[in-house]
C-alpha angles and dihedrals in degrees: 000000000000093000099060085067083067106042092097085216091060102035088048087051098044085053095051090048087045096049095053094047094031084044100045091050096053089046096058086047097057107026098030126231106298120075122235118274124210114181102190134345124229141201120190096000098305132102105251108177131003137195126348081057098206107228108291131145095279083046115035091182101021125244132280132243097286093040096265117148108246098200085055086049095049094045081049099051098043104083092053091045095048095037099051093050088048085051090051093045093048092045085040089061096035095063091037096050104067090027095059087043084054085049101042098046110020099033095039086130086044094044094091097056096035088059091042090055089045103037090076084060093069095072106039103094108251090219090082095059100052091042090051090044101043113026077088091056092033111045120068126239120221093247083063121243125307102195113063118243097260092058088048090042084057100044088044086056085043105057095027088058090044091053092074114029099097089062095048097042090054087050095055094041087061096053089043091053095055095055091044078072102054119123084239090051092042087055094046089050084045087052098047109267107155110220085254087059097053098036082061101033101032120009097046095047088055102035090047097093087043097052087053095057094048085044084062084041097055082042092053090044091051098054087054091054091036080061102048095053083056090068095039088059098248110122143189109283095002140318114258110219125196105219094194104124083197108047099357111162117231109260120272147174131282099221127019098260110154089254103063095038090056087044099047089041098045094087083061095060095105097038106026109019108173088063093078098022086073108062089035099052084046082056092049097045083048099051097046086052101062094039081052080057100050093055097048093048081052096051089043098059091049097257083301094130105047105126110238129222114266115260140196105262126197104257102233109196129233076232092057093054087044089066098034086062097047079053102054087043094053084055091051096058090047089052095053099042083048090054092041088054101047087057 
């Protein structure tokens, strides 16, 4: 591991990640939590623009369409954004983990079909599961919500993590398989070893950088779909929805997370283009970083953790290990009597 902190491309990327949730804490810290807000600028005197604030020195990033300082909202929102990806990936690979272990040593017969049922699910986008599972959660009803943000912040990590984990189980049950029928893991099964014995002892200790680098990838996977909700108007903790049919505001999100700020401001990109180019812009830089991170944790580790393509394995039977081990047995006796005899 000491060598990651000197790989430049993870430690650029560490830096980036560290700066927005470093950054949005100690902006919230010093400025509070409620973005600056300009209503018009003047010059001599005279009002001269109003909201949307196009990018100046006051406004790095302009102003939305209610004054508020983007940049200040973004800084604000990062730390949700990148912290409740982060929270999906880790559940996403909690629940996986054990369950591809399951998949690659007690179901070796079942794994064929098991990846043939999963393998359709790969290209189906996972956007419309999320939309179809938690638009119910999300959206607000015009009646308001009856469960609190936290409670809808937790059922929106849930079901997001629960979207993907057959594909990633399956994917670690592969990998798991293949190393199931390595020579080292043959001769602990002919010794004795139980599967839960060499998942612990063995499988875990060789699949661990691995795991790491498909943990960045789910976080990766969940900011991109934490993207597109944004569009489709489902935030982070809930959508507030106006219901007057007379000056009803547009939906928007409760707290300033990156999603709900692209997915508010996209409706601006013709006339007001920096609106959504900002948090855009914050999901691309994030994304990169961590992907910055994933290559220099691979170089790092000397290309040890590239996922390799899955392969057809010789399928050795509990049978065959059976009667490796009689036969080992069998030599063991012989060998005894023989010593007995030579004394």
């Amino acid at each position: 591991m000491k060598s990651v902190w000197r790989q430049p491309l993870f430690l650029i990327g560490f830096g980036i990640v560290a700066f927005f949730l470093g950054g949005s804490y100690v902006f919230e810290w010093i400025f509070g939590n409620v973005p600056k807000q300009t209503f018009f600028i003047e010059e001599n005197g005279r009002a001269v623009e109003g909201p949307p604030i196009s990018p100046s020195w006051m406004h790095p990033l302009g102003t939305d369409q209610f004054g508020y300082d983007m940049l200040a909202k973004i800084m604000l929102g990062a730390k949700y954004t990148i912290l409740a990806a982060m929270a999906v990936a880790a559940l996403r690979m909690l629940i996986a983990i054990p369950l591809g272990f399951v998949i690659g040593t007690y179901f070796q017969r079942q794994r064929t079909w098991i990846n043939a049922l999963i393998d359709p699910i790969h290209y189906v986008p996972m956007t419309i599961f999320a939309v179809l599972l938690l638009t119910p959660i999300l959206w607000m009803p015009e009646e308001g919500f009856s469960t609190t943000i936290n409670e809808r912040i937790i059922f929106q990590v849930i079901i997001m993590a629960l979207i993907t984990v057959p594909i990633v189980a399956t994917l670690i049950g592969n990998e798991a398989n293949l190393l199931y029928h390595q020579e080292y893991i043959l001769a602990a099964r002919t010794l004795g070893a139980s599967r839960r014995r060499i998942i612990i002892r063995h499988l875990t200790p060789q699949l661990r950088e691995k795991m790491l680098v498909l943990y960045g990838q789910q976080v990766v996977e969940s900011l991109i779909i934490f993207a597109h909700l944004g569009l489709l108007q489902l935030f982070l903790g809930g959508t507030d929805v106006d219901y007057d049919p007379m000056f009803g505001d547009p939906p928007k999100s409760i707290s300033f997370e990156w999603a709900g700020i692209f997915g508010n401001s996209f409706q601006y990109l013709q006339g007001a283009p920096w609106l959504p180019l900002g948090p855009a812009v914050s999901f691309a830089i994030v994304i990169l970083a961590i992907a910055a991170m994933i290559e220099g944790y691979t170089r790092a580790m000397n290309g040890k953790v590239k996922l390799t393509k899955r392969k057809k394995m010789a399928f050795v039977s509990d049978e065959t290990i059976e009667w490796n081990q009689q036969q080992l047995k069998s030599k063991l006796i012989l060998l005894k009597k023989d010593m007995t005899a030579s004394k």
